[in-house]
Structures are given as structure tokens and as C-alpha cells.
C-alpha atoms as one frame of an Amber mdcrd trajectory, in Angstrom:
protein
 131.916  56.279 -12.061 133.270  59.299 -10.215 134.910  58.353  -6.528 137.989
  57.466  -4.473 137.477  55.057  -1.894 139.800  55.139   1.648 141.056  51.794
   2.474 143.018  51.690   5.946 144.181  49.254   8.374 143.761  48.977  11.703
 145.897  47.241  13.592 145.542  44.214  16.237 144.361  45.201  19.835 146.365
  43.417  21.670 145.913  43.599  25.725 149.575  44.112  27.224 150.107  42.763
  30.850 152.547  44.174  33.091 154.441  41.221  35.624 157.268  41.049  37.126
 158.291  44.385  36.941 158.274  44.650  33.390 155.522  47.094  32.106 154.605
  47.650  28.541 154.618  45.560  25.235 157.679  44.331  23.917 158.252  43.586
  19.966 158.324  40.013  21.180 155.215  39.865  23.166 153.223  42.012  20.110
 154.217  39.449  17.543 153.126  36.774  19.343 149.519  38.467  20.267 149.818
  39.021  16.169 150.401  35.425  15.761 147.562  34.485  17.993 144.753  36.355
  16.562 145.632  35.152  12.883 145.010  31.638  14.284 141.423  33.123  14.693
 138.855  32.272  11.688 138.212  34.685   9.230 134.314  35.131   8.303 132.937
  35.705   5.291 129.190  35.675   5.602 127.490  35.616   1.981 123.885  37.079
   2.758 121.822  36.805  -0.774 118.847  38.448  -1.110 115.042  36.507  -1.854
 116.855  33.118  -3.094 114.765  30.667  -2.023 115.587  27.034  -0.569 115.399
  25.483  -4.182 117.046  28.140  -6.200 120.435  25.859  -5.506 121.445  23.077
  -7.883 122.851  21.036  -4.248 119.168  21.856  -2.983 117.348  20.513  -6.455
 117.439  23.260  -8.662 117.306  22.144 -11.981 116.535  24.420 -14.941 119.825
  26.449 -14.571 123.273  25.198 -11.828 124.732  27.126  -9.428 128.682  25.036
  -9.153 130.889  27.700  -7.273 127.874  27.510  -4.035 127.482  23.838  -4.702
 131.465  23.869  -4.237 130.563  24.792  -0.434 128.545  21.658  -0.007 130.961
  19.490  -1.600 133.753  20.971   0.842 131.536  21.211   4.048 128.217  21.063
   5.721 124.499  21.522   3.679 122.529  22.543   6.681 118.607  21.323   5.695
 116.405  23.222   8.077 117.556  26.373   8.657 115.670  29.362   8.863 116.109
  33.166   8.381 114.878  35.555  10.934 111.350  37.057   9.091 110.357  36.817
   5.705 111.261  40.112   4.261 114.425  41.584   4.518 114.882  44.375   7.131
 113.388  42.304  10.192 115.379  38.994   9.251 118.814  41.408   9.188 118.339
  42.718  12.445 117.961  38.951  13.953 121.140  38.194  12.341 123.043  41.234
  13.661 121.203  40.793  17.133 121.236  36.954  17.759 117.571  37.913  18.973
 114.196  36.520  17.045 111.451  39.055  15.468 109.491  38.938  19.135 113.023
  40.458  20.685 115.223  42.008  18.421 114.500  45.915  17.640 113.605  45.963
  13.346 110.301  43.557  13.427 109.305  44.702  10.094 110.124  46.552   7.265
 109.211  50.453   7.583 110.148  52.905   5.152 112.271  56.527   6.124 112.406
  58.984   2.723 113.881  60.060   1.368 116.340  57.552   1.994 116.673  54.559
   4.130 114.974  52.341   6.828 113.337  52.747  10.848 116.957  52.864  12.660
 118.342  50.073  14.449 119.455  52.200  18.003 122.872  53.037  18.418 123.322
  51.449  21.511 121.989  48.148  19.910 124.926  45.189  20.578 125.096  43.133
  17.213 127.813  40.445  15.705 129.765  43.048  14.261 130.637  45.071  17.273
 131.191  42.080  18.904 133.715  40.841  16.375 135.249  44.441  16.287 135.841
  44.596  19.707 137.548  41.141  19.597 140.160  42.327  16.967 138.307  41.955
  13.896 138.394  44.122  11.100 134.378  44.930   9.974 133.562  45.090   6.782
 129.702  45.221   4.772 129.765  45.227   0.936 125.891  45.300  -0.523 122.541
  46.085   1.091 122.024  47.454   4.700 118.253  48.329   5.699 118.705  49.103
   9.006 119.289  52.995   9.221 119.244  55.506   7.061 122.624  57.628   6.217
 123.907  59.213   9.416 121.396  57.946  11.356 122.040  55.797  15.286 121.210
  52.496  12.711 123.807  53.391   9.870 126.258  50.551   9.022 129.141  52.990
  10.179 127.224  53.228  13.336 127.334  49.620  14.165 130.140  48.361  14.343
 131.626  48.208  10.225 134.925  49.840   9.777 134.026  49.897   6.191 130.505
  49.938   4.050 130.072  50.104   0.303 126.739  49.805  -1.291 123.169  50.652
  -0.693 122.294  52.542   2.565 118.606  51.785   1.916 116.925  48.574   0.745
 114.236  50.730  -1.498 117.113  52.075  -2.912 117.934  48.454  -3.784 115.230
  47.861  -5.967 117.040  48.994  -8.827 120.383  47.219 -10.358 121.260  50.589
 -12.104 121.071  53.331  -9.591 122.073  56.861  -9.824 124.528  56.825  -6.735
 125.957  54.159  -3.648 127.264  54.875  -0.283 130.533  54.465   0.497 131.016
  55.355   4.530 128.126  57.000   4.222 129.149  59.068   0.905 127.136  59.321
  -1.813 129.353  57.935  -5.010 127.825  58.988  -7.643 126.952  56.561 -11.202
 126.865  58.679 -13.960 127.269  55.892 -16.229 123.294  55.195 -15.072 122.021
  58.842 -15.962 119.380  59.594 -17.901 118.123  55.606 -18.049 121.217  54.540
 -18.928 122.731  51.001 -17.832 126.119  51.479 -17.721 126.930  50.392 -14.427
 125.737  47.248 -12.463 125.775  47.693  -8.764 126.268  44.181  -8.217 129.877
  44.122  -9.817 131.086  47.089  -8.417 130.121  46.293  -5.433 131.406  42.898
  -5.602 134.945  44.232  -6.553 134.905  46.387  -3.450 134.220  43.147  -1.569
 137.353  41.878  -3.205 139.537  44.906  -2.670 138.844  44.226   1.302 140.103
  40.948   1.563 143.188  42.382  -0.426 143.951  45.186   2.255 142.745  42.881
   5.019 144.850  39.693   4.103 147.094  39.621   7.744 144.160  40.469   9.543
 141.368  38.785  10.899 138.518  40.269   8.941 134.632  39.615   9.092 133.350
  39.995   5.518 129.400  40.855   5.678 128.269  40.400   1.668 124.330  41.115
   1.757 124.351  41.073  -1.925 121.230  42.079  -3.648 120.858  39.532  -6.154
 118.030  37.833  -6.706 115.979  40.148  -5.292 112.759  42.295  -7.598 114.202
  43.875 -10.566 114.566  41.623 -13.150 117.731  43.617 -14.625 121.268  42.761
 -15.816 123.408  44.031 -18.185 122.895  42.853 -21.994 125.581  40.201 -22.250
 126.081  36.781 -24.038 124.932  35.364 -20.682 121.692  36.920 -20.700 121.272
  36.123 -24.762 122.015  32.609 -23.740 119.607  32.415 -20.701 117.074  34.546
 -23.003 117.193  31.425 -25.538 116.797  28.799 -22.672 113.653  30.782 -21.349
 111.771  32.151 -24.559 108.568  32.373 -22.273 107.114  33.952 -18.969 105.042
  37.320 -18.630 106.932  40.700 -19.558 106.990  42.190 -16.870 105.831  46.722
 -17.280 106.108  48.344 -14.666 103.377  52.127 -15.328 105.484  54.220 -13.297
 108.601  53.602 -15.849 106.432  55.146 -18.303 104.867  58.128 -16.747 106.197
  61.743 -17.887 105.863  63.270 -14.628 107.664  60.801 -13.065 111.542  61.507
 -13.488 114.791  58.891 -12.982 115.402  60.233  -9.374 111.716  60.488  -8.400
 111.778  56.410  -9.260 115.221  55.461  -7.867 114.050  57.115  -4.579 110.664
  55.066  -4.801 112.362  51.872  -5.591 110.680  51.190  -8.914 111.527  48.187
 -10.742 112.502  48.121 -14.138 110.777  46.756 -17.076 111.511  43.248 -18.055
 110.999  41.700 -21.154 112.209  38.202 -20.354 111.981  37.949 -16.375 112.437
  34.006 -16.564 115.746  34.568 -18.420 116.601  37.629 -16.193 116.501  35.221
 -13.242 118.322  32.400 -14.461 120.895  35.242 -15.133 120.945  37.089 -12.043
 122.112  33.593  -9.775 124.690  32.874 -12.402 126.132  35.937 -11.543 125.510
  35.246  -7.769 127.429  31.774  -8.470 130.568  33.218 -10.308 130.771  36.394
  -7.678 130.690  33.051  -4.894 133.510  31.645  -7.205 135.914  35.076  -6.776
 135.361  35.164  -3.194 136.543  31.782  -2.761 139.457  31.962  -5.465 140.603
  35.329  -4.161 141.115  33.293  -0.127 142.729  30.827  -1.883 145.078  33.283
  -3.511 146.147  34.752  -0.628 146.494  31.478   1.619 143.767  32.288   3.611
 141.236  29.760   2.048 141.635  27.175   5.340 141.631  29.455   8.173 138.756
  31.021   6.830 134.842  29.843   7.688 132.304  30.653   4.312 128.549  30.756
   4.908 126.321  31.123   2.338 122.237  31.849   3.001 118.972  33.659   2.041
 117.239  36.383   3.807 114.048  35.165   3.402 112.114  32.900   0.974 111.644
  33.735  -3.249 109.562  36.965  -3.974 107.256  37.032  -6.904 107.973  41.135
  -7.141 109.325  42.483 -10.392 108.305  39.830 -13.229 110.190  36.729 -10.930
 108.402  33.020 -11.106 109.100  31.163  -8.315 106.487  28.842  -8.905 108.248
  28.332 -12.873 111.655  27.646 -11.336 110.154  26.159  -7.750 112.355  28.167
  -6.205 110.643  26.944  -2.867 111.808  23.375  -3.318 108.840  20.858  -1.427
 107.726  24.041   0.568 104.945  25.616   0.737 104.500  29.598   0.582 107.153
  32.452  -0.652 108.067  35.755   0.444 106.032  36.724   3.520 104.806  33.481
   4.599 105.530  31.853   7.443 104.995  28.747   5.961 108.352  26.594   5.078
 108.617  28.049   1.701 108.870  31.696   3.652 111.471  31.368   5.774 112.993
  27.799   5.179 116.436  28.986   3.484 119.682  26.933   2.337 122.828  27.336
   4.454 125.999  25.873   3.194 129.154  26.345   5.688 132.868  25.776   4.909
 135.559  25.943   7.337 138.094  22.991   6.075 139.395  23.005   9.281 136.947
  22.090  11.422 133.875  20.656   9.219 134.192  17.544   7.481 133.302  17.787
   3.383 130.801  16.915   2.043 128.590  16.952   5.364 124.904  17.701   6.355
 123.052  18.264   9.033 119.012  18.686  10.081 119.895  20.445  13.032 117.004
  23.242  12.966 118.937  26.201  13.222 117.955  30.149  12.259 120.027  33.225
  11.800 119.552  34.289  15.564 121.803  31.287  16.361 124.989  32.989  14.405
 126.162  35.369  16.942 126.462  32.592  19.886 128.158  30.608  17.353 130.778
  32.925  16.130 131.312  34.387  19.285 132.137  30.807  20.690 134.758  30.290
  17.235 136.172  33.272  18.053 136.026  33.669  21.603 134.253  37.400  21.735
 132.168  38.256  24.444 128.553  38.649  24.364 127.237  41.286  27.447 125.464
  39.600  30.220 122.845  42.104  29.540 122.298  41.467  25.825 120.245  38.756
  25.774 120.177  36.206  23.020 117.504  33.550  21.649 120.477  31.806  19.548
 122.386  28.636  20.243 125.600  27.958  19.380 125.547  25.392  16.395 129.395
  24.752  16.515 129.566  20.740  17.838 127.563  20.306  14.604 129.971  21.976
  12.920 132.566  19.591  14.491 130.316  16.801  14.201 129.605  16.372  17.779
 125.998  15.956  17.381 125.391  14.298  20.399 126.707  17.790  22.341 124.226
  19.811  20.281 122.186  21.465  22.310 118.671  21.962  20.772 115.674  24.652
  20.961 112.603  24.603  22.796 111.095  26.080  19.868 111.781  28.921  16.780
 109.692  31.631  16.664 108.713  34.701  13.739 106.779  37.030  13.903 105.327
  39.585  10.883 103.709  43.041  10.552 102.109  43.074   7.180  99.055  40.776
   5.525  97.154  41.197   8.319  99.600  40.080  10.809 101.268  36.483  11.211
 103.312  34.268  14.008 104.680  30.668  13.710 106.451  28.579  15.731 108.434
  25.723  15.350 108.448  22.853  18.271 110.125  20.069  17.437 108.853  18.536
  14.451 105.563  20.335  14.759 104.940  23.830  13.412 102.151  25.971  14.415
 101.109  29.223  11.836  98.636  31.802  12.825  97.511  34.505  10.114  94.956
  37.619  10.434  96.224  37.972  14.036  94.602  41.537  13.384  91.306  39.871
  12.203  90.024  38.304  15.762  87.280  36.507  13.675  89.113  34.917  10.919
  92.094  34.045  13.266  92.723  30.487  14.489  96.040  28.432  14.811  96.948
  25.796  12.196  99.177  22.443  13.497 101.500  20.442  10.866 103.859  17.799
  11.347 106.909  18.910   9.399 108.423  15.041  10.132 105.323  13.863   7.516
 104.301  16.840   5.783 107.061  19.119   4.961 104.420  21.201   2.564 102.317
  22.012   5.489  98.994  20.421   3.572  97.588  18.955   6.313  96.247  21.129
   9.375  96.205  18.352  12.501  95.112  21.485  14.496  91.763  19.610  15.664
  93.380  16.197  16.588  96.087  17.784  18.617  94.508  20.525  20.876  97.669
  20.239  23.299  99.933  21.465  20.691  97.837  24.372  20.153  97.945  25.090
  23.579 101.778  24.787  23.244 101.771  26.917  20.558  99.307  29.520  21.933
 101.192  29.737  25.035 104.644  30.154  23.141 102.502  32.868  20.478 101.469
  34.798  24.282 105.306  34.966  26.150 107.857  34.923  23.199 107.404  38.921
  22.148 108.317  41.417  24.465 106.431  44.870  23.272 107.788  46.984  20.504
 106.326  50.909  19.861 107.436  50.528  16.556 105.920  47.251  15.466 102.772
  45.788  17.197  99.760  44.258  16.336  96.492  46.133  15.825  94.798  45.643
  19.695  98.159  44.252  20.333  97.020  40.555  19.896  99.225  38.411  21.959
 101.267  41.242  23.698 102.879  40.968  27.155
């Protein structure tokens, strides 16, 4: 690996008052301000990529365990229905970063820039970490961004991070072994990866630049974004006992080949740049593999707050982006990775965009808590910017709701949705809603004739197996209604004879 990475400080804003004649911060008054802010939580927001809501052993995973995330349950709050903002990965970032659903916030959809990178969140879009940033944070995003390619308005650099390591672009991502990561932007180059080599894993290097932050950022408050890729499409790790291990466990499941590996006019760079995955003789065991690693890396982030005292003042979430893909040689349907849900990657059924959250904060949350509070990623910002007391602009308007009295256990003060809402761009187009305990799905939105709104009752039917569309016609006016004002329009990402637009 050839590259030097700049680690710097910044310092506490602290806003100096000037009474009673006396103008100016004194070293008195700037030690206390210091004081004050590390009373404020720090974040670390663990973001992993296509796990779905049973790939956890505390969610009912059982072919392989996942102990160090379990630990999270077991020391605070397993959240039950949660949701992620879309069901593919750019569009559900952007509602975490915005604290706006797909129907508001500006990435509805994942849309490809080459050579490198993603459609570009704006510049002047507000998100959780300039909001942190401006209340004294340090920012800091270690994996995969998606929402701007380098030096573009949408660039992590460009939103609010002080600091970025990893891939710039989530086609990039495909691969585990890629010829270069972006550090600030940077290219840093992996020559242990040339010519098909697999000499360096992204995820651990990556990981340890994770670590490195919390080492330089230790008397700061810090927000710690970790979108790491794993378990997401290419079934690839390194060739270790763990693997041999996991390769004896699971003996069986379809090699995966992927043609484009194998074609001679086809070169390394040509397929790192397309995002082709690599070939996989023994996906099932590749898998198993892949969230081990996710578990111990989980493990290190929590033993390396502990190490430096920060482990109670600090809040740990862990979540998916969106439901288990199928890309790449992975069997969700082998390992149910979507738990009693049904539907994967790009539904908007449960098993879509249902996702586990697990939240530690030891001094707030009780262990060993849970809640069914239905909650998605747009509700984050509100929530951390009531922890942390950070403003949100009048004019930025959010669909999220604070979930802190759950946190504190005040359900009774919880204040509750009218309704969730997703929207998606590919398959034809899709919306759902969630009301309550009903859910309402529509697919071909851009197939007028094939259309038509299904009803379940998640209360009784969790696997969405029963469509009670035809004995409840005022739900699907409910739902119709919600489908009709919840979007505002979007250039970039709209139906085809824009089906529901305002």
C-alpha cells in the first residue's frame, strides 16, 4: 500500500460572550466551554451494507453468531421495526444524511456517474453531519459514500466530513480487492491488488483508519460515520483459517462465475470501474465469513472506546441499509437472512426495508431493552440533534421524529408517525406506506394496467401473505391519498407519466 494519511485536530468552537466590560475568552472560560462539550455524546453510527433483519444471532440467525453486535443488545435497546430509507443503497443514505424520506430527500435512487461515482447530492444540501460539525463535532466517514462523485457538490468532503477514507463510489464497492481508495478525495493506490492479486482487503484497512480516528479524536466530541461494505455482492475475503473453517461448515451452494472475470478484452481496471464481482467458489461460506468479520470489526470499535474511557459517554448504533441482496453468489433464502419477512433487496415488502437497529448509550438506555416503536433512518437527524442540542434550519424540513424518550424509556412521551413512506425507481416503479399497523405496497406504478394497491395487517401478518386490499377499501383510500401528497417532484427521479406526482 503506497500513502500517508493527514490526521489533524480541530479544536472546540466555543462562542465567547463579552459582559460586564470584560471582552474576549479567558483560559478559564475556554476550559470550561471544553468541559461542556465533552459532556456531549460521542456517535458512532455503524452503517453495514445489504445485512438483512435476520442476518443477527439477537434477531434469530442461526447457522453462524454474530456476539460483539449481540453485545449491543445485551447492553441497550433492540429496536424491532425499524426501517431504512429505500431498498438499495444510495437513496436510503441520502434519507439518513437528510432526515427527509425517498418522496423528499434529493438521491431517490441509485444512478450511476463514470467513470467514477454517483448523481451528486447538492452542495447546499443540510445533512446530520454538517449539523453535528457546526455544533462542535469532529466529522468523520470511514467506508462507502454513494452520494457524489470525487470533487463533485455531493463529495463526502463536501458535506460536512472533516475526514473520509474509503470508496468514493458504491460501484467501486463491488469489489473487496480494489486497485485504489480515496482518502480526502485522493486516490491511495493498492498495489498489493494488481494484476488480480488479493493482497489487500478494503474492509481492514479501512477499518483501521476508523480506529486511528477515534485515537486522534479521543478529547473531542467526534461523530464516527462507518458505512462499511460488508455484506454487500462480492462474495470475497481473504484465504484464512476463518474462511477454511466456514468453507467446511458450508460444503454446498452454487459457485458463483461471473463471464466478465473471464473475458480477454476485459482488463482489471476496465472491471473495477464496472463494479464486477468476483468469482466465488463457496458463496455460502464466503457469507458466513464476511459478518464474522463485520462482528469482530464491531468488537474493536467497542474495545478501542473502552480503552480510551470513552465507552459511556459514547451512543453506538448499529443498522442495515437496506434488506439482503441475492447479487454475487449470496443466499438469503439459505441463511433467511430476511427473518419472518417477506421480499429482499428492492422490495418494499418487510423483508426490503425492515432492518435491525441495536443502540447503546449506557447512560441513558437501560440494557438489555427493546422497543417496537416504528422508527426509519429519516428519524436520526431529529434525534441526534435533540442529544446533542444542534440546530436544524427552519427551512430544512424534516419527515423524522425524534426517537429519544424511547431511548430513555419514556414511551408514553413518544411521539408517533402518521405514516412511513418509500418510494423506488427501478422494477417498474414501487411505493409503500406504513400506517399504523397496516402497510399498503404498490408495484408497476409505470404499468397503469397491472398497477393496483395491496393492504396487509403487519399486527397479524408480518409476511405480508394476505392482501385485505378488497375488505378494506378505506385504507386504500388512505393509502392512495398518502401515495398522491407525500413526494414533492424530483427531475432526477420520477416516474414514467409521473404517476402520483404533485
Amino acid at each position: 500500500m503506497n500513502f500517508s494519511i493527514k490526521n489533524w485536530k480541530r479544536g472546540s468552537l466555543g462562542l465567547c460572550v463579552a459582559a460586564l466590560g470584560i471582552v474576549g475568552c479567558s483560559p478559564k472560560a475556554n476550559k470550561q466551554v471544553d468541559a461542556e462539550q465533552n459532556l456531549r455524546p460521542n456517535i458512532v453510527y455503524i452503517l453495514c451494507d445489504d445485512a438483512g433483519w435476520g442476518d443477527l444471532s439477537c434477531f434469530g440467525q442461526e447457522k453462524f453468531s454474530t456476539p460483539h453486535i449481540d453485545r449491543i443488545a445485551k447492553e441497550g435497546m433492540k429496536f424491532t421495526d425499524h426501517y431504512a430509507g429505500s431498498s438499495v443503497c444510495a437513496p436510503s443514505r441520502s434519507t439518513l444524511m437528510t432526515g427527509q424520506h425517498t418522496g423528499h430527500t434529493p438521491i431517490r435512487g441509485n444512478k450511476e456517474v463514470h467513470p467514477e461515482g454517483q448523481v451528486p447530492m447538492p452542495g447546499n444540501t443540510f445533512n446530520i453531519a454538517k449539523m453535528l460539525k457546526s455544533a462542535g463535532y469532529t466529522t468523520g466517514a470511514f467506508g462507502k459514500w454513494g452520494l457524489g462523485y470525487p470533487g463533485s457538490e455531493g463529495a463526502p468532503n463536501a458535506q460536512g466530513f472533516d475526514e473520509f477514507f474509503g470508496y468514493n463510489c458504491q460501484r467501486q464497492a463491488h469489489t473487496y480487492f480494489p486497485l485504489y481508495l480515496r482518502s480526502n478525495g485522493e486516490k491511495v493506490m493498492m498495489d498489493g491488488n494488481l494484476k488480480d492479486a488479493k493482497g489487500e482487503y478494503a474492509h481492514d484497512i479501512i477499518h483501521k483508519e476508523a480506529l486511528k480516528f477515534i485515537d486522534n479524536n479521543k478529547e473531542n466530541p467526534f461523530f464516527l460515520f462507518l458505512p462499511y461494505t460488508i455484506p454487500h455482492a462480492e462474495m470475497l475475503t481473504p484465504q484464512d483459517s476463518l474462511f477454511e473453517h466456514y468453507r467446511k461448515v458450508f460444503p454446498g451452494g452454487k459457485p458463483f462465475v461471473n463471464k466478465n472475470n473471464h473475458d480477454p478484452e476485459k482488463n482489471q481496471e476496465m472491471r473495477f470501474q464496472a463494479g464486477a464481482y468476483g468469482d466465488q467458489e463457496y458463496p455460502r461460506a464466503a457469507f458466513a465469513t464476511m459478518m464474522t468479520y463485520l462482528d469482530i470489526a464491531v468488537g474493536e470499535v467497542m474495545d478501542k472506546l473502552e480503552e480510551h474511557g470513552l465507552a459511556e459517554n459514547t451512543i453506538v448504533v448499529f443498522t442495515s441499509d437496506n434488506g439482503p441482496h441475492r447479487e454475487g453468489g449470496a443466499d438469503p433464502h439459505f441463511f433467511k437472512s430476511y427473518g419472518p419477512f417477506k421480499g429482499i433487496k428492492r422490495d418494499l415488502y418487510e423483508g426490503g426495508i425492515r432492518v435491525p437497529m441495536l443502540i447503546k448509550w449506557p447512560k441513558v438506555i437501560d440494557a438489555g431493552t427493546e422497543s417496537n416503536h416504528p422508527s426509519a433512518f429519516w428519524d436520526v437527524m431529529p434525534t441526534l440533534a435533540e442529544i446533542t442540542g444542534a440546530t436544524i434550519p427552519a427551512e430544512h424540513a424534516v419527515d423524522g421524529i425524534s426517537f429519544l424518550p424511547t431511548l430513555k424509556g419514556q414511551h408514553g412521551d413518544q411521539e408517533k408517525h402518521e405514516y412511513l413512506y418509500w418510494e423506488f425507481h427501478e422494477a417498474g416503479g414501487r411505493m409503500a406506506t406504513r400506517i399504523g399497523k397496516w402497510k399498503g405496497v404498490q408495484y408497476n406504478l409505470n404499468k397503469p394496467k397491472k398497477t393496483k394497491i395491496q393492504i396487509y395487517d403487519l399486527s397479524v401478518d408480518p409476511g405480508e401473505t394476505n392482501d385485505l386490499a378488497a375488505q378494506h377499501p378505506e385504507i386504500v383510500e388512505q393509502v392512495k391519498k398518502i401515495f398522491s401528497t407525500a413526494r414533492t417532484s424530483n427531475e432526477q427521479f420520477k416516474f414514467k407519466g409521473d404517476t402520483y406526482m404533485m
